[in-house]
C-alpha positions in Angstrom: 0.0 0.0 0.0 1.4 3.5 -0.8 2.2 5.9 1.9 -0.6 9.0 2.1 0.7 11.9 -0.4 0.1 15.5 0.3 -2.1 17.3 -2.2 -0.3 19.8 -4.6 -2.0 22.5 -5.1 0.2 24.8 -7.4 1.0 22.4 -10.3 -2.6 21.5 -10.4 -3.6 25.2 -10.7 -1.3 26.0 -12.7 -2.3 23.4 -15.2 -6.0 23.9 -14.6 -6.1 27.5 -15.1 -4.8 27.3 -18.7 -6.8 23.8 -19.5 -9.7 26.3 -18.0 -8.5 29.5 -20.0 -8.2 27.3 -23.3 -12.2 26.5 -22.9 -13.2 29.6 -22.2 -11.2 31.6 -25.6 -13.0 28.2 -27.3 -16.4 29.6 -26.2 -15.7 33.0 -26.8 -14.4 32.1 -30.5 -17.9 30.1 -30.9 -20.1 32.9 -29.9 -18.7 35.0 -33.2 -19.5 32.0 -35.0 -22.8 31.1 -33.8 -25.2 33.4 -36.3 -28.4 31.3 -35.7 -30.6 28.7 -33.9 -29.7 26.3 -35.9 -25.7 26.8 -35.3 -27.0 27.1 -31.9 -28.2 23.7 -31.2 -26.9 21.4 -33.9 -24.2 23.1 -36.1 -26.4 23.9 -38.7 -25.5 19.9 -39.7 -22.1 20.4 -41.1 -20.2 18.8 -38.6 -17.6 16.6 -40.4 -16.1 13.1 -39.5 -13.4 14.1 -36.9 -15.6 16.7 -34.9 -18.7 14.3 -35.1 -17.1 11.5 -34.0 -14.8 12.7 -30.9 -17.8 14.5 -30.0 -20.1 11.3 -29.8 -17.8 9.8 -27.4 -16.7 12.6 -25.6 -19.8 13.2 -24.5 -21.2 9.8 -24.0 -18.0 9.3 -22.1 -18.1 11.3 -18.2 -17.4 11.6 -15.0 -18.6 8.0 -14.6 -16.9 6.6 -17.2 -13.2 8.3 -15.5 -14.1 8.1 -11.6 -17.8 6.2 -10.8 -17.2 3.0 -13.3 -13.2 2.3 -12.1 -14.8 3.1 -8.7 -17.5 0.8 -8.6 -14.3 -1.7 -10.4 -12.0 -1.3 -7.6 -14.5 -3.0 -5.3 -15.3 -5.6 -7.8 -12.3 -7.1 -9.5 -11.8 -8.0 -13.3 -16.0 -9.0 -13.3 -16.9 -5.0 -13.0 -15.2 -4.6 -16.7 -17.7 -6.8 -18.2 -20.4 -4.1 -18.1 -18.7 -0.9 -20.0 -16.2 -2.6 -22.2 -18.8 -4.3 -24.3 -20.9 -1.4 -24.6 -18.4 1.0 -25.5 -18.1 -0.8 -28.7 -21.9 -0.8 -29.7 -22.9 2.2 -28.1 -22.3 4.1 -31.1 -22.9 1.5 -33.3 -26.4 0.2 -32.8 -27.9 3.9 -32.8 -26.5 4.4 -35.9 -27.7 1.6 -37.7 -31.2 1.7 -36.3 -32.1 5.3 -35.9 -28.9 7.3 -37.1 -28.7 7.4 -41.0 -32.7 8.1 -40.8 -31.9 11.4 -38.0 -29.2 12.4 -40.5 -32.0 12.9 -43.1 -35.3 13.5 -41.2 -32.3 16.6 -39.5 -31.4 17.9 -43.0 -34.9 17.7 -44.5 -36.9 19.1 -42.2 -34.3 21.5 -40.0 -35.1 19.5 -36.4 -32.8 20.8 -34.1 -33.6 18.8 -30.9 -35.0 15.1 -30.4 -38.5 16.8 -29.4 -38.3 18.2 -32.9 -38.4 15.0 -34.0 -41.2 13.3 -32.0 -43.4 16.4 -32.4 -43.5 16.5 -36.2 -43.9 12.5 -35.7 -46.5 12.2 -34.1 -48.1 15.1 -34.9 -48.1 16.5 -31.1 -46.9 19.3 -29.2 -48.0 17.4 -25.9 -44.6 15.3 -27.0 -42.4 18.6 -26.5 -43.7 19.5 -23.1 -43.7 15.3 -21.6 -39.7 15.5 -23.2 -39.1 19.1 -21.9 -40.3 17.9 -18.3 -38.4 14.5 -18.3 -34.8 15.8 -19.5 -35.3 18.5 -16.3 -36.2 15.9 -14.1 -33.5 13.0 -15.3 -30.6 15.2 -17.1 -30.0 17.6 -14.6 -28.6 14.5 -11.8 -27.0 13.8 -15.0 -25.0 16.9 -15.0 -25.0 17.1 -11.2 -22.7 13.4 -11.6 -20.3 14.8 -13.5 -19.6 17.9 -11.1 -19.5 16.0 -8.5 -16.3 14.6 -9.9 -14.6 17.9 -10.3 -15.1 18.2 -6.5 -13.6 14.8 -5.9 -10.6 15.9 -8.5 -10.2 19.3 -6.3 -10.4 17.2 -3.1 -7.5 15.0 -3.6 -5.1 17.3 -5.7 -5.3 20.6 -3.2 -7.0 19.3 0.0 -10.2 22.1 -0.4 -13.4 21.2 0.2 -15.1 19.5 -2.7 -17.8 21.9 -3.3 -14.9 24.4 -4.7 -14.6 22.0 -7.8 -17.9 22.0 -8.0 -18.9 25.8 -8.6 -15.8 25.7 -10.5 -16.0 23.5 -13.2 -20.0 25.0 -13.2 -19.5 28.5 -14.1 -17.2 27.5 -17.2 -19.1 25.1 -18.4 -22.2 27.5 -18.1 -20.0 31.0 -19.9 -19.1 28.2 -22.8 -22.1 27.2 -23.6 -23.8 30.2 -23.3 -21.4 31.7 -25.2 -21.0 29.1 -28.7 -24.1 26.8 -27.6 -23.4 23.4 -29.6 -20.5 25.3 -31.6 -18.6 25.7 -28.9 -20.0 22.6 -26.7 -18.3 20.4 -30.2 -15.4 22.4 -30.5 -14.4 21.4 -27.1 -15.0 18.4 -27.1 -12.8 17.3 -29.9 -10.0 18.4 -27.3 -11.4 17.0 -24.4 -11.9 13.4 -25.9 -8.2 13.4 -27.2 -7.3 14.4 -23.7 -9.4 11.5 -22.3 -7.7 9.4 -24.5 -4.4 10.2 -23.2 -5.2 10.2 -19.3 -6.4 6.2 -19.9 -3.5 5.4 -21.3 -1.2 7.2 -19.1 -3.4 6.0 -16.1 -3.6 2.1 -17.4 0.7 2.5 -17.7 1.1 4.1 -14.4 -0.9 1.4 -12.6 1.1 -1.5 -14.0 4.1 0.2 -12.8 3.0 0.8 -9.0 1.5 -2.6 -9.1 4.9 -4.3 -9.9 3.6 -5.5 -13.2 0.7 -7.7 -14.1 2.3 -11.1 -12.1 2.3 -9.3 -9.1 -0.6 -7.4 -9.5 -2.6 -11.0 -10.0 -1.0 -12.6 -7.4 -1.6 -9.7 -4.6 -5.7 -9.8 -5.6 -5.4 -13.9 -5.0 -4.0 -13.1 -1.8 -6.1 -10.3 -1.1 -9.7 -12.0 -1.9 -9.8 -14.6 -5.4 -12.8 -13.3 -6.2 -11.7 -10.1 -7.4 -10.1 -12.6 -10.2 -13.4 -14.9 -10.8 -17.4 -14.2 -12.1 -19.5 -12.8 -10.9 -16.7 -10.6 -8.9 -16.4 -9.8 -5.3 -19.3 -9.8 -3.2 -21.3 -11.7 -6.4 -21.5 -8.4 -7.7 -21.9 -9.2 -11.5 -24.3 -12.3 -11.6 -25.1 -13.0 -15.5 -28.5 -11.2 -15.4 -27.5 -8.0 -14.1 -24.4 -8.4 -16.6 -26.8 -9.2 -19.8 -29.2 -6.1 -18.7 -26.2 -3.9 -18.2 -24.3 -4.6 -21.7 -27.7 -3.8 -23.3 -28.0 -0.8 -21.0 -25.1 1.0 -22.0 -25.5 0.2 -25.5 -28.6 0.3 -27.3 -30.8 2.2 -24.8 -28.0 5.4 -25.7 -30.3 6.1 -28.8 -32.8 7.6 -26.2 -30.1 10.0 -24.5 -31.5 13.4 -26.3 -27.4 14.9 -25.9 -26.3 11.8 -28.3 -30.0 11.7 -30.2 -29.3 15.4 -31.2 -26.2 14.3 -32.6 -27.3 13.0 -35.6 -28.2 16.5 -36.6 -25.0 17.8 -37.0 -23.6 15.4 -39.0 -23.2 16.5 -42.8 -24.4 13.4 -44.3 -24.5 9.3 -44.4 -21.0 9.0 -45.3 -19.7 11.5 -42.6 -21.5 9.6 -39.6 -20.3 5.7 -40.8 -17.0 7.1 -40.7 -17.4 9.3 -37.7 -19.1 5.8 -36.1 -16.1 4.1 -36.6 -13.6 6.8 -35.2 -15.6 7.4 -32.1 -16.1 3.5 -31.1 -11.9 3.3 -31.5 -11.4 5.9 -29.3 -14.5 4.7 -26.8 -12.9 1.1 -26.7 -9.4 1.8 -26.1 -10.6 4.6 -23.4 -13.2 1.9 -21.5 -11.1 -0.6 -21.4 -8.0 0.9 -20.0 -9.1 3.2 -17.4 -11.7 0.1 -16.2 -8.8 -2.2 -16.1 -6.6 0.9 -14.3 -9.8 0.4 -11.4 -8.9 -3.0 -11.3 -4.8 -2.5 -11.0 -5.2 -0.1 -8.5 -6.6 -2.5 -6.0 -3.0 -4.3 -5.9 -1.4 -1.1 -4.6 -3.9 1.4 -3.0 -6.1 0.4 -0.2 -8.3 2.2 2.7 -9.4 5.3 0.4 -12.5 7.0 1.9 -14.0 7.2 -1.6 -13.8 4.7 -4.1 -14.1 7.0 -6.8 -10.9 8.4 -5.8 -8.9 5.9 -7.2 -7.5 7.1 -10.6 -7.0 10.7 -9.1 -5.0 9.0 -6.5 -3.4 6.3 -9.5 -1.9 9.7 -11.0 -1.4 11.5 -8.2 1.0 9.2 -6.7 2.3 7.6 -10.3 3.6 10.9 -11.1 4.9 14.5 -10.8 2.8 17.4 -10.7 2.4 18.6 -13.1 2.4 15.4 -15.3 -0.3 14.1 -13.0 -2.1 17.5 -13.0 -2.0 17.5 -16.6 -3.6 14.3 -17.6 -6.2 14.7 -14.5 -7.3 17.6 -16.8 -8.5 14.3 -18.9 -11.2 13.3 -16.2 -12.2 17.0 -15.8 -12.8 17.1 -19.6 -15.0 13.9 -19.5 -17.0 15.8 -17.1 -17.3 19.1 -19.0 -17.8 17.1 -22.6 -20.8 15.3 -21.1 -22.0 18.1 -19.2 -22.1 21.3 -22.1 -23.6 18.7 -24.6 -26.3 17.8 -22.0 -26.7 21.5 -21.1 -27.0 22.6 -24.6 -29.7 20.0 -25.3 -31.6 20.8 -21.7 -31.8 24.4 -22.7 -33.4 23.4 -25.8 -35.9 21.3 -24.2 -37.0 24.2 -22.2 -36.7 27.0 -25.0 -37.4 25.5 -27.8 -39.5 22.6 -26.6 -41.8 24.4 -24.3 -41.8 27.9 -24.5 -41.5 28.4 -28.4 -43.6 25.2 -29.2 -46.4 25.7 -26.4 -46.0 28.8 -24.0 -45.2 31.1 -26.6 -46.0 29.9 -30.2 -44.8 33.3 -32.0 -41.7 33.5 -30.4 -39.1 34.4 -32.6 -35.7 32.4 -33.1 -34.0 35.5 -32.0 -35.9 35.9 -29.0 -35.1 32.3 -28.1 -31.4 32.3 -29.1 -31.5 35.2 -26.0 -33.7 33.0 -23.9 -31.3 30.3 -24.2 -28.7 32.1 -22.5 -30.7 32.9 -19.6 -32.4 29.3 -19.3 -28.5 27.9 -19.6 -27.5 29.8 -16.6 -30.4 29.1 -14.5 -30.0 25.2 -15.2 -26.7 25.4 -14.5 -27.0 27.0 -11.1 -29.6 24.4 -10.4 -27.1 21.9 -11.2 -24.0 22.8 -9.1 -26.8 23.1 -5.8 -26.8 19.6 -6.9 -22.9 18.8 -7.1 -22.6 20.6 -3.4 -25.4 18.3 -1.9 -24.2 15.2 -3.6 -27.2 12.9 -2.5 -25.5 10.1 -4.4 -22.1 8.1 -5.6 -21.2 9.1 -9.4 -22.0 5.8 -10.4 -25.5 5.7 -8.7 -26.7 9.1 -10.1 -25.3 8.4 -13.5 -27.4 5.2 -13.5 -30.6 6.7 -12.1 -30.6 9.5 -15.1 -29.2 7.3 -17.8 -32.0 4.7 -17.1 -34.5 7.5 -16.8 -33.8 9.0 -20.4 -33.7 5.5 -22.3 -37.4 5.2 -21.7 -38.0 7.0 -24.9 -36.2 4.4 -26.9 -40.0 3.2 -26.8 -41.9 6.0 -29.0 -38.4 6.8 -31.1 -38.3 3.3 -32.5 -42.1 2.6 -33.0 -42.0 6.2 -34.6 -39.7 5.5 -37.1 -40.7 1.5 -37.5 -44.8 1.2 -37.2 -46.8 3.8 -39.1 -49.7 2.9 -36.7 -48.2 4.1 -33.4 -49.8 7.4 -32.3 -49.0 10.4 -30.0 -51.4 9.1 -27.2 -49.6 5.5 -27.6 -46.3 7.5 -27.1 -47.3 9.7 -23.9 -48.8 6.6 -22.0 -45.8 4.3 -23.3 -43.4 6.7 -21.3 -45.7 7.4 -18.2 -45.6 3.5 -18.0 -42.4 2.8 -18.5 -41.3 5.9 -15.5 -43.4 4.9 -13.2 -42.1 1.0 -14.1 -38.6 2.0 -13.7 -39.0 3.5 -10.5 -40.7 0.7 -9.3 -38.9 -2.0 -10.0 -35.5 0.3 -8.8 -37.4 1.2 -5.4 -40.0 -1.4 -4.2 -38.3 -4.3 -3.0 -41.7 -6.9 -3.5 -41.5 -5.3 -7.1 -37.6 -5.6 -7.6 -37.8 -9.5 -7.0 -39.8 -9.6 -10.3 -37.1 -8.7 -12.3 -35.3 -12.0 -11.5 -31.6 -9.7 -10.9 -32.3 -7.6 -14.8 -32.3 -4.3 -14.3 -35.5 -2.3 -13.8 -35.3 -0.7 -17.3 -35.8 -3.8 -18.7 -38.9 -4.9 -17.5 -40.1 -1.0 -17.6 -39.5 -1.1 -21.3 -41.3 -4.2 -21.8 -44.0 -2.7 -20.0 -44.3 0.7 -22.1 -43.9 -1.4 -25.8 -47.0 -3.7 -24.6 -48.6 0.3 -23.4 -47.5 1.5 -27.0 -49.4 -1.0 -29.1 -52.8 -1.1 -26.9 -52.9 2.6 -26.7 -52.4 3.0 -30.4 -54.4 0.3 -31.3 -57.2 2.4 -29.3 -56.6 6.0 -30.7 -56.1 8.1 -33.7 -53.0 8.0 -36.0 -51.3 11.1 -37.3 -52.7 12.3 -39.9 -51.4 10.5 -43.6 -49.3 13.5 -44.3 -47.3 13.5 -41.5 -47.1 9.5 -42.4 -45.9 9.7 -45.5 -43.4 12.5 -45.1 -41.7 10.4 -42.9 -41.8 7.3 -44.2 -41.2 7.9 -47.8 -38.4 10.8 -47.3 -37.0 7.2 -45.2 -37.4 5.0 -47.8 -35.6 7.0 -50.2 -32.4 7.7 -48.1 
């Protein structure tokens, strides 16, 4: 076990300050660029291959991925890295195959800018807009409140300050840039913050070996420690095979109802852009997964007794090496936090702009008069979410979960919109109620937990609001032919 090392506060400032700086002159540059909703919110859809793609799976990437997931490892063993490493590799691919080339024309054809955009003109609703507007409020801002949290933990263990500094910190940038460039400057960013993320799993996978004593002695110290941190289902039978099944899905095809990764698909330039941009971003996912999970599992070997798990790859670099190296690639974590965060910010805003105000509140607002709106709504959501990072009323991991699982409810009406002409706006609203309250159910009564038989709740919640799709549409109106055959035809063509 390493000896206890003193925080260091100047390096990590040092480095911070200009990683902070860069973001900020990044959000100022966007603003000059940023001429109209539409740049606003989705880039106007001429984002090319390398922006589209870093950008997928910087923002899908977080907090969680960098500090809750090698948290929740570190107290599992090798059986934790079943979950993530599978779905990094499909998390981009199975939205792109089943919803993505279709977004990438619906977006161009018909200007959507949000994934309300979408199910309104669908389903011929505006009831959609408000039941999306309230749910992203209600599930995306613990979302964003995960990811802060982690800037306080970063804060914590580099300069010994309380963790609520990290937390208003990393929130007023994050809220200036995106307030500033909206999705210009949330994508701009995040091209450097995945290549940073990149580098700090590497760095962190190396620097583990190396303080383990190589993978031998790292091996043999877990056998000696506890042999199930080497075996299935893990320590403390923590990854039996149905809660590893539900959790690979999870991760991976339920991301196609995450509005920040829905939205996207808008901002691709075209088919060929977002294969290729596919590819690219499920590299970088993999290679980042796999060695920061497995960097959770190393660091049992050699760091014990921390008062937070999801210390441990702070505390990897911290005590792997100097400074400012260690401040530097820490900078990594912080930019999985802010990737995920302005992306999810940007789209939030929306929701409540766009999505509610300008679609049902105020139907004759102009663009202009949103663009402004958006830059007051932005601040107040973000203030609302670093309340949340102070009060923390959750681990990372937990929180992540909760929101994630929350949001992929609305796989339900995406896919039956785009697969079943018969599925109606009614059938949409109830298939969602169901599916909430289901999830909540199954996740917080006990006598309804045992049902699911050890799957997560979102599984049998989905089930639940598919079955509440076809009876309610079966029961009630279609949208009208039109809408029908704009959709499906312009699909079928493409």
């Amino acid at each position: 076990m390493s000896e206890a090392i003193q925080p260091s506060p100047a390096p990590f400032y040092t480095v911070l300050v200009i990683y902070l700086g860069i973001m900020a002159f990044i959000g100022w540059y966007a603003s000059r660029k940023t001429k109209s909703l539409g740049d606003f919110f989705v880039l106007s859809g001429k984002a090319g291959v390398i922006v589209s793609g870093i950008a997928y799976f910087s923002t899908q990437f977080s907090m969680g991925t960098f500090l809750g997931t090698p948290g929740t490892i570190y107290g599992v063993g090798y059986a934790g890295m079943a979950i993530s490493v599978p779905g990094a590799v499909f998390c981009m691919i199975l939205p792109a195959l089943l919803i993505g080339r279709k977004l990438v024309t619906l977006g161009h054809e018909y200007g959507f800018l949000t994934m309300a955009d979408y199910l309104t003109d669908r389903y011929h609703s505006r009831s959609m807009s408000g039941v999306l507007g309230v749910m992203m409020l209600f599930f995306l801002i613990p979302m964003m409140g995960a990811q802060i949290i982690g800037a306080g933990v970063i804060v914590n263990v580099f300069t010994g300050l309380p963790e609520w500094v990290g937390v208003v910190g990393m929130g007023v940038i994050v809220i200036l840039y995106c307030m500033s460039g909206g999705m210009k400057g949330a994508m701009m960013t995040d091209v450097i913050q995945g290549s940073l993320m990149i580098g700090t799993a590497v760095v962190t996978f190396i620097v583990s070996i190396v303080m383990g004593g190589g993978f031998d002695n790292i091996n043999s110290t877990l056998q000696n420690m506890n042999e199930s941190y080497l075996t299935f289902p893990g320590a403390n039978g923590y990854m039996p095979w149905a809660y590893y099944v539900s959790n690979i899905v999870l991760w991976s095809f339920f991301t196609m109802g995450q509005p920040h990764l829905f939205t996207k698909f808008f901002t691709m330039k075209d088919h060929k852009t977002m294969f290729k941009a596919i590819l690219l971003g499920t590299g970088g996912m993999f290679v980042s997964a796999t060695l920061i999970e497995w960097a959770g599992v190393n660091g049992i070997a050699s760091i014990q007794n921390i008062e937070k798990a999801d210390q441990i790859v702070p505390m990897i670099l911290q005590r792997g090496l100097n400074p400012f190296l260690a401040s530097l690639f820490i900078a990594g974590i912080v930019a999985a936090g802010m990737s995920t965060i302005d992306g999810i910010l940007v789209t939030t805003t929306g929701a409540v702009t766009r999505d509610i105000y300008q679609k049902i509140v105020n139907k004759k607002a102009t663009d202009e008069s949103v663009m402004k709106l958006s830059k007051v709504v932005t601040i107040l959501i973000g203030l609302v979410v670093i309340l949340f990072g102070v009060f923390q009323p959750g681990s990372i991991f937990e929180i992540n979960l909760f929101a994630f699982s929350g949001m992929a409810v609305f796989v339900v009406p995406i896919l039956f919109g785009m697969y079943w002409k018969k599925s109606t706006a009614p059938g949409a609203i109830a298939a969602v109620a169901v599916g909430v309250i289901a999830l909540l159910s199954f996740t917080l009564i006990p006598e309804v937990k045992e049902l699911a038989h050890g799957f997560h709740a979102l599984f049998p919640a989905t089930i639940l609001g598919a079955v509440t799709m076809v009876i309610v549409s079966k029961l009630t109106q279609a949208p009208p032919q039109e809408t029908i055959d704009r959709h499906f035809k312009l699909l079928q063509k493409s």
